[in-house]
C-alpha positions as CSV (number, residue, x, y, z in Angstrom):
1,X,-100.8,-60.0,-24.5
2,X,-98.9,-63.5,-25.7
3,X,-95.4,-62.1,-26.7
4,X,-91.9,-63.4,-28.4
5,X,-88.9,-62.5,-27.4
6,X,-86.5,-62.8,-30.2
7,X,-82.7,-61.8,-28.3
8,X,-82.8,-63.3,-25.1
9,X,-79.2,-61.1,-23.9
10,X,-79.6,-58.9,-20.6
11,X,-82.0,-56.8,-22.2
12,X,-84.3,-59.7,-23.5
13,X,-84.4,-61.0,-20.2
14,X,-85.4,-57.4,-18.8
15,X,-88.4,-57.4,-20.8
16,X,-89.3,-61.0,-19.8
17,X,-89.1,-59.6,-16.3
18,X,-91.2,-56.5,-17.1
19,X,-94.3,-58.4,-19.2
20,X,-94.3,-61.1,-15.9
21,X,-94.6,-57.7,-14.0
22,X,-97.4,-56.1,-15.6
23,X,-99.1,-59.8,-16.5
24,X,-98.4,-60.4,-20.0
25,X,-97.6,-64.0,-21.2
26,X,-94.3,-65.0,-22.8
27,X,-95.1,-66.9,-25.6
28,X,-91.4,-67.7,-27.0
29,X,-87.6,-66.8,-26.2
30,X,-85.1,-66.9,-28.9
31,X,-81.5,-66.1,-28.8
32,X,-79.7,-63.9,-31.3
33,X,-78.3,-66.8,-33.4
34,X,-81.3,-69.3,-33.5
35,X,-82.9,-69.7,-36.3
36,X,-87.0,-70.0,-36.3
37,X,-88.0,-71.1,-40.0
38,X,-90.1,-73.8,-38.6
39,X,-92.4,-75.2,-36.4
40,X,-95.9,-73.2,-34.9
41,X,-93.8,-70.3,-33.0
42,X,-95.7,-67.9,-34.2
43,X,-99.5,-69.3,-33.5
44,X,-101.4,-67.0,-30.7
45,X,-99.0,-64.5,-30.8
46,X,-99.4,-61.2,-30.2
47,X,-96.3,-58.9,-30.8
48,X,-92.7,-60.0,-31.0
49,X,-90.0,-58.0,-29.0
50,X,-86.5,-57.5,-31.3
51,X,-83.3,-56.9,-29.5
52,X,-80.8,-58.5,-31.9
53,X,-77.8,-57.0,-33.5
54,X,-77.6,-54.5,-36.6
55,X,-76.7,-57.7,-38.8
56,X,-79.7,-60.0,-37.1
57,X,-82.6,-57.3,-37.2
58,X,-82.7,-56.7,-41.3
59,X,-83.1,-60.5,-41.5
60,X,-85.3,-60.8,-38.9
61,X,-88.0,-58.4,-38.4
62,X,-89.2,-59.4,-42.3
63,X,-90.0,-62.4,-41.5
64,X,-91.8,-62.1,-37.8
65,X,-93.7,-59.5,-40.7
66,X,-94.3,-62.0,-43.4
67,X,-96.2,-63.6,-40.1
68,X,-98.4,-60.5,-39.7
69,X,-96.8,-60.2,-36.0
70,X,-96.7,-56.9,-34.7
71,X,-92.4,-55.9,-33.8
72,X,-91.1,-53.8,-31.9
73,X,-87.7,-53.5,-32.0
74,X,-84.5,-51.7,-30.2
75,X,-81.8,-52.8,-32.3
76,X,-79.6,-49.6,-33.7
77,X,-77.2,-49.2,-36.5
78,X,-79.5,-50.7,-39.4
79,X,-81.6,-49.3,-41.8
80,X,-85.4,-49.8,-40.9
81,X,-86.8,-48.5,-44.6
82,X,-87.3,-51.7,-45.9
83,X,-88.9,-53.2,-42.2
84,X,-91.0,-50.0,-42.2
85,X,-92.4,-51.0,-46.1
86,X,-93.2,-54.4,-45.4
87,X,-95.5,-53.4,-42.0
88,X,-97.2,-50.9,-44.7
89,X,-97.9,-53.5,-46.9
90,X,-98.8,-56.3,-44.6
91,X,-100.4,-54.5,-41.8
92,X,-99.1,-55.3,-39.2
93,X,-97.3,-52.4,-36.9
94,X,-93.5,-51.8,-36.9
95,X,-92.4,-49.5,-33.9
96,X,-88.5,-49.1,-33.8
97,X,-86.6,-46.5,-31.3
98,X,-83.3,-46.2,-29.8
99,X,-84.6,-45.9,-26.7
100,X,-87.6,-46.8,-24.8
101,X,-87.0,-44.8,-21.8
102,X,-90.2,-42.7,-20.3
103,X,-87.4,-40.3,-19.0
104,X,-85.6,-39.5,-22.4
105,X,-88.8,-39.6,-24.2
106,X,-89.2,-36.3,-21.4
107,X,-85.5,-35.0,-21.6
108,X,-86.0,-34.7,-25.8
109,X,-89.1,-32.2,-25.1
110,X,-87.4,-30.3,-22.7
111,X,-83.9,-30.5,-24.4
112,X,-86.1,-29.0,-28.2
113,X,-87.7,-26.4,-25.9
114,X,-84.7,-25.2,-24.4
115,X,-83.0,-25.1,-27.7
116,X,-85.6,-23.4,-29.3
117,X,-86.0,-20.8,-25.9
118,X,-82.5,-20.2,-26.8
119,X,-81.8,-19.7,-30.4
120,X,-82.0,-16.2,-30.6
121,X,-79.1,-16.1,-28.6
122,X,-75.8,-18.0,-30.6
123,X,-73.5,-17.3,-27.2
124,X,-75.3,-20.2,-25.9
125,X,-73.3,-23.0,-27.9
126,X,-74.7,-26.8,-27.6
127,X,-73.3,-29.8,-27.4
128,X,-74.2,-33.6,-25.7
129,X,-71.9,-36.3,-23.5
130,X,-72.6,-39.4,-23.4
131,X,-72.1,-42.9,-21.8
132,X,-73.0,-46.2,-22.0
133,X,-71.7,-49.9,-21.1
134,X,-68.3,-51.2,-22.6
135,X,-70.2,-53.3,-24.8
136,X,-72.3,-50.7,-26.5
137,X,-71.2,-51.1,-30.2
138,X,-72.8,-47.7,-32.2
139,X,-70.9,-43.9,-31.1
140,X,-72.5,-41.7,-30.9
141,X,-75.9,-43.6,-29.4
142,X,-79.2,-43.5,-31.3
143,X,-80.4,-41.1,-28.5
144,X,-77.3,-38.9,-28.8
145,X,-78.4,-38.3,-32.7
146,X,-82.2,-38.1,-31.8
147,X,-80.9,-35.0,-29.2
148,X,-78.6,-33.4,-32.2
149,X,-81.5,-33.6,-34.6
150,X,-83.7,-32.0,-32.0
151,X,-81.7,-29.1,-31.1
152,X,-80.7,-28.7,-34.7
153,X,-84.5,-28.4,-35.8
154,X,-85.2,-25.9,-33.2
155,X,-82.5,-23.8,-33.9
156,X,-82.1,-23.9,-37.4
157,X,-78.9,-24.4,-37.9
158,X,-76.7,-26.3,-40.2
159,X,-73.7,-27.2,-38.4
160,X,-73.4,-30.4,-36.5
161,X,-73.7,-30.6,-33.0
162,X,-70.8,-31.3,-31.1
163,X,-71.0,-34.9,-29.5
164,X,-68.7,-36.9,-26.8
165,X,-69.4,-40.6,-26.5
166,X,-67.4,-42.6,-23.6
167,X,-67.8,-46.8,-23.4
168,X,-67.1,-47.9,-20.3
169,X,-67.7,-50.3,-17.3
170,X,-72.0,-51.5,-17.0
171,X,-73.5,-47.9,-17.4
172,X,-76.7,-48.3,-19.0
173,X,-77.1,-44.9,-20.1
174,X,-76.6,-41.1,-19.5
175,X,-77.0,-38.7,-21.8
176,X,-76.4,-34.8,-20.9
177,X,-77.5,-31.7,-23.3
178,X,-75.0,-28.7,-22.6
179,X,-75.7,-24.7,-23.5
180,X,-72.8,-23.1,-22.7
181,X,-72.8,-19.7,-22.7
182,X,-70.2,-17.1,-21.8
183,X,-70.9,-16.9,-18.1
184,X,-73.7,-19.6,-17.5
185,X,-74.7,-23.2,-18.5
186,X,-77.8,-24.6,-19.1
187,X,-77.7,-28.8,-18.5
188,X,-79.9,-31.3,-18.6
189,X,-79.2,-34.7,-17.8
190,X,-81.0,-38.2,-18.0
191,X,-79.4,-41.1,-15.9
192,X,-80.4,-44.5,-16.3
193,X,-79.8,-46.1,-13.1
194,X,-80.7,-50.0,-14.9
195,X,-82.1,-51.8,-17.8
196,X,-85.8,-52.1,-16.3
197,X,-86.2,-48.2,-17.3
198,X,-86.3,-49.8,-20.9
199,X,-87.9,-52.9,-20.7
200,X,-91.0,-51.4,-18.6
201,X,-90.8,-48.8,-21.7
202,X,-90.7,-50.8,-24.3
203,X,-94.0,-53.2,-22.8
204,X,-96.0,-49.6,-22.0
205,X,-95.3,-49.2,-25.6
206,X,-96.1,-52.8,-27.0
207,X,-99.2,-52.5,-25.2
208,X,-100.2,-49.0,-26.9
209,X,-99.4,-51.1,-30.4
210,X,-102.0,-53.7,-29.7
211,X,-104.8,-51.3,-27.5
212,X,-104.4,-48.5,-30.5
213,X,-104.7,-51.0,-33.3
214,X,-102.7,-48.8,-35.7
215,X,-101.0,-50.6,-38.8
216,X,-97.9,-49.8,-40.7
217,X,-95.0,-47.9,-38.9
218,X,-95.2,-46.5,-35.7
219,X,-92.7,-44.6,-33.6
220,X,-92.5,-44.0,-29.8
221,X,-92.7,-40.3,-30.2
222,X,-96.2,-41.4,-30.8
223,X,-97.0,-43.4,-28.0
224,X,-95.6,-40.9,-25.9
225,X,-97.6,-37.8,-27.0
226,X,-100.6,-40.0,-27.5
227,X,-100.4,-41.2,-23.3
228,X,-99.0,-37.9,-22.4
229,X,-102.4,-36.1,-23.8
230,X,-104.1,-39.0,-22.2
231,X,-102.9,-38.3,-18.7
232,X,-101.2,-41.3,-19.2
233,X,-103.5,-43.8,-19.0
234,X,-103.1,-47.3,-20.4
């Protein structure tokens, strides 16, 4: 797999890492700012990683698009409709997510079966903490939501769930689902303990894109039920 990396920031350079790791070839790095209008940077290539910024990522997923490259992109806090019509129409695959990590991907299932285990019984009140690095811009995270949504689906309900989000120090993630009932609490937590949880997610998940051959957009829900059935095989 020849890839691009379009954001070369920490978590650029963690996927660099993790394609080098699993024997990928990095075909281009470019930084948040650059502009790539010109030149042959797209010839050969595969599928173009997008860690950007929400003003960055409308502006330039279209275009790695218009080239017929493959994206997958992390970038939160901007709205994918228009990214997800152009893959439709130009075949190539979008996959976007808020988070790449195998272990959420897990903690989401387990998080919708508890809530659903548990919503015959209203006592048992939800809610979600969560933390992340000081320079983490969107509150609450794009995982945080994806949890809410879950437990809200499963039991039905209207009414938000409530959601604490703290910024601080280089924590790269933890998010923790809370039942609380009277006299017990059910929790369950997912700690990231680095950025490579991530990365090595975001490759397994590139390399689903290509192996699968699917067009339009894709999501790593997907991926992750298709390995899963698969015994996990890739």
């Amino acid at each position: 797999m020849r890839a691009l990396i379009v954001g070369y920031g920490k978590m650029g350079k963690a996927i660099e890492t993790a394609l080098t790791q699993r024997g990928h070839e990095v075909a281009g790095r470019f930084g948040r700012k650059e502009i790539f209008l010109e030149g042959n940077w797209a010839k050969g290539c595969d599928i173009a990683f997008e860690f950007t910024t929400p003003a960055s990522a409308p502006l330039i997923v279209p275009l790695l698009l218009s080239q017929k490259i493959s994206v997958l992109s992390g970038t939160t806090g901007w709205d994918i409709a228009p990214a997800a019509k152009m893959a439709r129409e130009q075949g190539a695959s979008f996959l976007h997510s808020s988070n790449f990590s195998l272990g959420v991907a897990a903690l989401r299932r387990a998080v919708a079966a508890a809530a659903a285990a548990l919503a015959p019984f209203p006592e048992f009140e939800p809610g979600i903490a969560e933390r992340h690095h000081a320079a983490k811009k969107d509150a609450p995270s794009g995982t945080a939501r994806a949890l809410a949504l879950d437990i809200s689906r499963e039991r039905r309900s209207e009414g938000s769930v409530p959601t604490v989000s703290l910024r601080q120090g280089a924590q790269p993630g933890e998010h923790a689902v809370y039942f609380e009932g009277a006299d017990e609490t059910v929790e369950l937590v997912h700690r990231a303990r680095s950025r490579s949880i991530f990365a090595h997610g975001a490759v397994r998940a590139a390399e689903w894109m290509i192996v699968s051959g699917r067009a339009g957009p894709l999501t790593f829900d997907e991926f992750f039920d298709d390995l899963s059935r698969k015994g996990g095989a890739s």
